[in-house]
C-alpha positions in Angstrom: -47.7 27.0 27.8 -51.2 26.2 28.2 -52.5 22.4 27.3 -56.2 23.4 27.4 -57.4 23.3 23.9 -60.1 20.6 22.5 -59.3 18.1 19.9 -62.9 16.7 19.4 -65.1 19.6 20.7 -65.5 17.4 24.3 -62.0 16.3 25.3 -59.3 19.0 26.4 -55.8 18.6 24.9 -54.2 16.5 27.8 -50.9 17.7 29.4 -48.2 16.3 27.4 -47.0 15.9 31.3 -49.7 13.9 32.7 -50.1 10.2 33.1 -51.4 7.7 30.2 -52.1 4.2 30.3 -50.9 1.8 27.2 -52.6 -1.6 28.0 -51.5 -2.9 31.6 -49.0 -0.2 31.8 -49.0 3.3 33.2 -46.6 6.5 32.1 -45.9 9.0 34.5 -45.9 11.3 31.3 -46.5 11.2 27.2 -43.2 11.4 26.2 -41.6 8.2 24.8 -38.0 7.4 23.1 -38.2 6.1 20.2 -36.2 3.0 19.0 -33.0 3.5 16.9 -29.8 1.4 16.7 -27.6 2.4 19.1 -24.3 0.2 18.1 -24.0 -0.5 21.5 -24.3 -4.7 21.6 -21.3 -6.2 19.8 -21.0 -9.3 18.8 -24.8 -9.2 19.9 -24.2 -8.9 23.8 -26.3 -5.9 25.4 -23.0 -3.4 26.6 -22.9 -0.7 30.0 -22.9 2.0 27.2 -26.3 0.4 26.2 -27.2 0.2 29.6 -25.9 4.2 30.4 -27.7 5.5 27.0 -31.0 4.2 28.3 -30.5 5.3 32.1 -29.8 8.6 30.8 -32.6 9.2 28.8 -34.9 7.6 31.5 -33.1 10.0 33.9 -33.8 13.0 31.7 -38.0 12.8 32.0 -39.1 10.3 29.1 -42.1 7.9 30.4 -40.8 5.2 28.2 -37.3 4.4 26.7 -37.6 2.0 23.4 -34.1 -0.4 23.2 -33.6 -1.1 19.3 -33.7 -3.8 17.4 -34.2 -7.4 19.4 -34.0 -9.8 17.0 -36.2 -13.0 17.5 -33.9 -15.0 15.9 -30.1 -16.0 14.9 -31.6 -14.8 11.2 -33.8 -12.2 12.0 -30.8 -9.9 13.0 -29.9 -7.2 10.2 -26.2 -6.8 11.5 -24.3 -9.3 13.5 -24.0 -6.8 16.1 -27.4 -6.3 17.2 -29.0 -8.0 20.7 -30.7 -11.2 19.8 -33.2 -12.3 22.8 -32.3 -15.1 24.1 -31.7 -16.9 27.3 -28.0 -15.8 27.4 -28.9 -12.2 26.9 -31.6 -11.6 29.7 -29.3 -10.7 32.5 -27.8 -8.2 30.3 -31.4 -6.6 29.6 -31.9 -7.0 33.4 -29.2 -4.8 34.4 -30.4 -2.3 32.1 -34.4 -2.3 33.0 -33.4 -2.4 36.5 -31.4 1.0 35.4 -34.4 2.3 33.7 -36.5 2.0 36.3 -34.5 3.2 39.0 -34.9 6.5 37.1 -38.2 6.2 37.1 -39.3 5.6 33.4 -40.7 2.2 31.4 -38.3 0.0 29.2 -39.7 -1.1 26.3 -37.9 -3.9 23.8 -38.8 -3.6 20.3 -38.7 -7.0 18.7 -38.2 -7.5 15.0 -37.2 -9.8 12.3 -35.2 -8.6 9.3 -36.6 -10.7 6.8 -34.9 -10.3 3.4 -32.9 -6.7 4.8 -30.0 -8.6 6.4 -26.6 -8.1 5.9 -25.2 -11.5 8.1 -22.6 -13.0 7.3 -24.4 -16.5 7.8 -27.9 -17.7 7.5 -29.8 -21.3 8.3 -31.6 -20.9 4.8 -29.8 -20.4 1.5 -32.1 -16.8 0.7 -33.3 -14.9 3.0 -36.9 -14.8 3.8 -39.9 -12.2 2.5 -43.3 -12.0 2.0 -42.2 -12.9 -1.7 -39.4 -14.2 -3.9 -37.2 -13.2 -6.3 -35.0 -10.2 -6.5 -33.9 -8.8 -3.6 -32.6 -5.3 -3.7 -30.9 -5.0 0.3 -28.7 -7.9 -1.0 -26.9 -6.3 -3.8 -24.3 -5.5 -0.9 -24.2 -9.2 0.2 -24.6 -11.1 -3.1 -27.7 -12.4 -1.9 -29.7 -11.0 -4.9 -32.7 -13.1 -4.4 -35.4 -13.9 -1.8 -37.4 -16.7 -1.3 -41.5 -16.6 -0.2 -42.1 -17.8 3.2 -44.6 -20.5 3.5 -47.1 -20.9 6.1 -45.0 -23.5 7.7 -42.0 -20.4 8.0 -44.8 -18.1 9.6 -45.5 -20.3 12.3 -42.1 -20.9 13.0 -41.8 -17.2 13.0 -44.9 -16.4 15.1 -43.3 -18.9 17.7 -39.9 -16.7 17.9 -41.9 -13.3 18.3 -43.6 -14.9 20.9 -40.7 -16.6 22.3 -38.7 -13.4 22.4 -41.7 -11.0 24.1 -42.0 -13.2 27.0 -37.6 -13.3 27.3 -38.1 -9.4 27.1 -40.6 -10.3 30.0 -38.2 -12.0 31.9 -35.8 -9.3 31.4 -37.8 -6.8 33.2 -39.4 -5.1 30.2 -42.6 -3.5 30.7 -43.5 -3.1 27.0 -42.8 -4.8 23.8 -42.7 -3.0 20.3 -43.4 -5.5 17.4 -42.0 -3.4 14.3 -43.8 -3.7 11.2 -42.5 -0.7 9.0 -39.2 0.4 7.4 -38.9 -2.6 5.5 -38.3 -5.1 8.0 -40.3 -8.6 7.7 -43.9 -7.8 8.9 -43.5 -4.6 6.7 -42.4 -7.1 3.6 -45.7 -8.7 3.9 -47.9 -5.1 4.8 -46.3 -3.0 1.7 -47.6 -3.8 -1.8 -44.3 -3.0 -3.4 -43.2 -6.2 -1.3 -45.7 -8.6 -1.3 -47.1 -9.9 -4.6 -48.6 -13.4 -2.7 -51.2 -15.0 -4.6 -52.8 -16.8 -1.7 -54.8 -15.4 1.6 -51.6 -13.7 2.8 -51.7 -11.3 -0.4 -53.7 -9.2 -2.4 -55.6 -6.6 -0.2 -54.5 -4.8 2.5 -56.6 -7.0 4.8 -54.8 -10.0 3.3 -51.3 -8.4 3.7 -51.6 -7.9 7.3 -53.1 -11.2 7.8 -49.5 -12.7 9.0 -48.7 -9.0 11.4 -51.5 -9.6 12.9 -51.2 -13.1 13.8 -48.0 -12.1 15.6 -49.4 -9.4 17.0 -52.5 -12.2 18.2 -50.1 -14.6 19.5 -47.9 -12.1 21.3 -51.0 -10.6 23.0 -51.9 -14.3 24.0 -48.9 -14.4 25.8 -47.6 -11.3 27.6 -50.5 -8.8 26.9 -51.5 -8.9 30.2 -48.4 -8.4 31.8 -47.0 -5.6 29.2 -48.3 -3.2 26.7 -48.3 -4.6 23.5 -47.5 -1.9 20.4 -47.0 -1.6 17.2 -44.9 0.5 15.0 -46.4 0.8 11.8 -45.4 2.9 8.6 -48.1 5.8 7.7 -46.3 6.0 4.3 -43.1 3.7 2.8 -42.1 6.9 0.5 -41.8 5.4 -2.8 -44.0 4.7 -5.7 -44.9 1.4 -5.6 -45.4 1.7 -2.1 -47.8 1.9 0.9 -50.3 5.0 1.1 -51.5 6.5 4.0 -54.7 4.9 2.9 -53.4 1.8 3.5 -52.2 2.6 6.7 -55.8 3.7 7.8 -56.7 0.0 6.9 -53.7 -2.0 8.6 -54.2 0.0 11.6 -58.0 -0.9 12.2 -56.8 -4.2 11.8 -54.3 -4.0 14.8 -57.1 -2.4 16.6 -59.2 -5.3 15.8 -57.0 -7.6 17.1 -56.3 -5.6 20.5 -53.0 -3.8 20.0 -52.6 -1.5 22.7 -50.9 1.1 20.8 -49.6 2.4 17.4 -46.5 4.2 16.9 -47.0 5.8 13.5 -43.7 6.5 11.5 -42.7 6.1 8.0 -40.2 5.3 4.8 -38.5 2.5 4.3 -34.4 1.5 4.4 -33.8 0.5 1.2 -36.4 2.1 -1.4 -36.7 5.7 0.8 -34.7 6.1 4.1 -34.4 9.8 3.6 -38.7 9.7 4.3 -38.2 7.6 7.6 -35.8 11.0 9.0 -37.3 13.6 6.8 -34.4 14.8 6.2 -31.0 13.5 4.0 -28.3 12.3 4.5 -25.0 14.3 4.3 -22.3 13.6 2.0 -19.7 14.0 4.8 -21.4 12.3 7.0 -20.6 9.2 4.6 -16.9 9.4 5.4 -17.1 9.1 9.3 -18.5 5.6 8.9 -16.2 2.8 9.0 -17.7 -0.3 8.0 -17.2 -0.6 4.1 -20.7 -2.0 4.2 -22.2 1.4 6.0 -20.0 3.5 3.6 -21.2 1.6 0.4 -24.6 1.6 2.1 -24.7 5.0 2.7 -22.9 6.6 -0.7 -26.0 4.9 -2.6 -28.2 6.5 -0.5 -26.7 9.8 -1.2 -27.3 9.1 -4.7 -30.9 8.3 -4.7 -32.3 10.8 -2.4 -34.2 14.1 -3.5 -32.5 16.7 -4.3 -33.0 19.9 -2.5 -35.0 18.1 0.8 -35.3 19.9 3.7 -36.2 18.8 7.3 -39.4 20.6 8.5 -40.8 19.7 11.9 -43.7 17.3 12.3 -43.4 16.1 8.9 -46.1 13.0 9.0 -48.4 15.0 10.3 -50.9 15.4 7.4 -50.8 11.4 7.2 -50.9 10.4 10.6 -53.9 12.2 11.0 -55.6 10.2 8.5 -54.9 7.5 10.6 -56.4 9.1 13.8 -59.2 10.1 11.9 -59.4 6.2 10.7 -59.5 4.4 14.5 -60.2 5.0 18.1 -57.4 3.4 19.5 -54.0 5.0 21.0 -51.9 6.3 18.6 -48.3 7.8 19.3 -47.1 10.3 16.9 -43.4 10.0 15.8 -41.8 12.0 12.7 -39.7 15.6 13.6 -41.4 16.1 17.0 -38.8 19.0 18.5 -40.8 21.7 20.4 -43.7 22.1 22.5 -45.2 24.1 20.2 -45.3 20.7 18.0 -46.0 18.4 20.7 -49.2 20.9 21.3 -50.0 20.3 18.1 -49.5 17.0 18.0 -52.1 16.3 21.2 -54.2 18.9 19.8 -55.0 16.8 17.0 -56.2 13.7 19.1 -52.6 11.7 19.4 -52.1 10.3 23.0 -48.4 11.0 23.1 -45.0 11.6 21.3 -42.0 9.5 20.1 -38.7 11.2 19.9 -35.6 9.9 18.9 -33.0 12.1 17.5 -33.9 15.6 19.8 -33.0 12.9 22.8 -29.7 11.6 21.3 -29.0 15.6 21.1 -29.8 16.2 24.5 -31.2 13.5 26.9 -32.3 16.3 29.3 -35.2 17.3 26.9 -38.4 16.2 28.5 -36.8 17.5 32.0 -35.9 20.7 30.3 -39.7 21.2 28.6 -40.9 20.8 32.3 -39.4 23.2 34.1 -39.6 25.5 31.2 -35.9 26.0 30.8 -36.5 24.9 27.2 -39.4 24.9 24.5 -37.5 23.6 21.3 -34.8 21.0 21.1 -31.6 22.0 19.4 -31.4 19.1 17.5 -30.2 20.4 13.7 -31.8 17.1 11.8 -28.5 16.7 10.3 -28.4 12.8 10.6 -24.8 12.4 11.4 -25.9 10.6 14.8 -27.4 7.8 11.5 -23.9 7.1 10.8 -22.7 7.7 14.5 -24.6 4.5 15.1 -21.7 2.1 13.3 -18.4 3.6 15.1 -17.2 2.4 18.0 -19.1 4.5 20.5 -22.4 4.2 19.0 -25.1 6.1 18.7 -24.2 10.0 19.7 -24.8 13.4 18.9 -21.5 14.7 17.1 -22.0 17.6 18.5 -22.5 16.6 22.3 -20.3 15.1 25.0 -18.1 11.4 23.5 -18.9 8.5 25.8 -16.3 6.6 26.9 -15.8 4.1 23.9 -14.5 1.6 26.8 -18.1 0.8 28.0 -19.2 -0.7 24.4 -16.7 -2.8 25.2 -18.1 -4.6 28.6 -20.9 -6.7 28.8 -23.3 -4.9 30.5 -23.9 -7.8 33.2 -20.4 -7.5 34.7 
């Protein structure tokens, strides 16, 4: 397949195989994996199945491979099982960038805060925090049914851990950081108007909604953007009626541009009001019973309930809003939503995007990239049934059901042993 067409009448559609700069850092390739909780950290400490999930994806072509969820802080986790960065875990993370780039590709830490979605069995304030008060839906399953409004005191603090965290994911070899503000996480609390209803210069407009993201985004800059790229993954739309438009989007993101963000990763929906819209697709009814947390299968029987009826995946489906974003900014922008051939990643190029984030086509088969290459593929055979959603909370992770079982042993071992 031919990578020749223009997206702007001068520029030719670059090779989704050639290199690409993001800030300080250079891909050999436009291919990146997307973050997605891989279950692989209990108790919080980064595993050797973390470490062998990443190596094999890096192995298998990707420029970039995105590890999920690094909390900033003890309360910024979502589940007690998730990799908190912090002194103690570094050499963990070391053992597992060193993998990644032994195999060639970038590691990239995404680093997050949960905000009022949390389901910790502990936390240092009585309510979580949000952008606002009040009632807080994601705690109907914890009995924390309320949320209280950080103040500006709480952001600091907070912009302090982000930073704090991006220069431990620094010291543990990273060559990226991810700052995620979408799904419904904390800097999504305070960007989507069906979270924040602030009355003072943090609320209101979209300008004023992003004014706290983009201080993080600012400080975090300040302090490693020189070293790493610096991105930003952002929702194009949350999915549910109160929620954020693509129009909205198109404003945040010339504010991260404005403030020097190296790259946007452009996904969508949100975990509590509409996780069907973050995967396109539902979530299967069976799939329900293979999970077992009570938590997950609660969690995930609700879900059933609330999502459309009659959805169906279709490839590239954020496509008609992420390219009101292009259209919106100069800047990098990665598209992510149902990338799974090359016809689509043409497409995707073709349109003006600098490269692709994949996530479930590379749980299915971590070959992919490799296989688009040497032409011995041009679709993945990824079904979009979501069971590797629910795979996530067993006890070997984050897998295609239909692929190879890892040794469960390995999410057992710290990954620095």
């Amino acid at each position: 397949m031919a990578f020749v067409a223009a997206h702007d009448g001068n520029t030719a559609t670059p090779s989704p195989f050639s290199p690409f700069a993001i800030g300080p850092l250079k891909l050999r390739n436009r291919f990146i994996k997307s973050a997605t909780n891989e279950g692989m950290a209990p108790g919080g400490v980064p595993t050797k199945m973390l470490v062998e999930h990443h190596r094999r994806i890096a192995a298998g072509g990707v420029a970039m491979t995105t590890v999920a969820y690094c909390a900033v802080s003890p309360d910024g986790k979502t589940f007690p099982d998730q990799v908190q960065l912090e002194p103690t875990t570094v050499r963990h993370l070391r053992v597992l960038t060193d993998a990644v780039h032994r195999e060639g590709a970038a590691a990239c830490a995404q680093i997050t805060h949960g905000g009022a979605f949390n389901f910790l069995p502990k936390l240092s304030t009585r309510y979580p925090l949000s952008s606002s008060g009040g009632f807080n839906a994601a705690g109907i399953l914890t009995g924390r049914l309320f949320k209280t409004a950080m103040t500006e005191g709480d952001m600091h603090r907070t912009v302090d851990e982000f930073v704090a965290a991006a220069r431990l994911a620094r010291d543990a070899g990273f060559d990226a950081v991810e700052i995620h503000m979408g799904h419904g996480y904390l800097l999504s609390q305070f960007l989507s108007p069906g979270h924040n209803k602030r009355r003072d210069p943090y609320g209101g407009g979209v300008e004023k909604r992003a004014r706290f993201p983009a201080l993080v985004l600012r400080r975090v800059l300040d302090a490693v953007g020189g070293e790493l790229a610096v991105t930003c993954k952002i929702g194009v739309i949350e999915g549910f009626r109160r929620g954020g438009t693509a129009e909205d989007a198109v404003r945040v993101a010339q504010v991260l541009e404005r403030e020097g963000a190296h790259l946007l990763v452009l996904s969508g929906g949100m975990n509590v009001e509409a996780p069907w819209a973050i995967f396109g697709s539902p979530l299967p009814r069976e799939a329900v019973e293979t999970a077992q947390s009570p938590l997950m299968k609660i969690a995930s029987r609700i879900t059933c309930l609330m999502q459309p009826k009659n959805m169906a995946f279709r490839e590239m489906y954020f496509l008609e809003h992420s390219r009101k974003v292009r259209a919106g900014v100069r800047m990098p922008l990665a598209y992510l939503g149902g990338v799974k051939s090359l016809a689509g990643i043409q497409q995707a190029l073709s349109d003006g995007f600098d490269c692709v984030v994949m996530a479930r086509a590379l749980i299915h088969d971590p070959d992919l990239v490799n296989k688009f290459r040497t032409g011995a593929a041009t679709e993945s055979g990824c079904v979009s049934c979501n069971r590797c959603v629910v795979a996530m909370y067993t006890p070997g992770g984050t897998h295609c059901v239909f692929g190879e079982h890892s040794d469960e042993r390995l999410n057992r071992i710290p990954a620095d042993t």
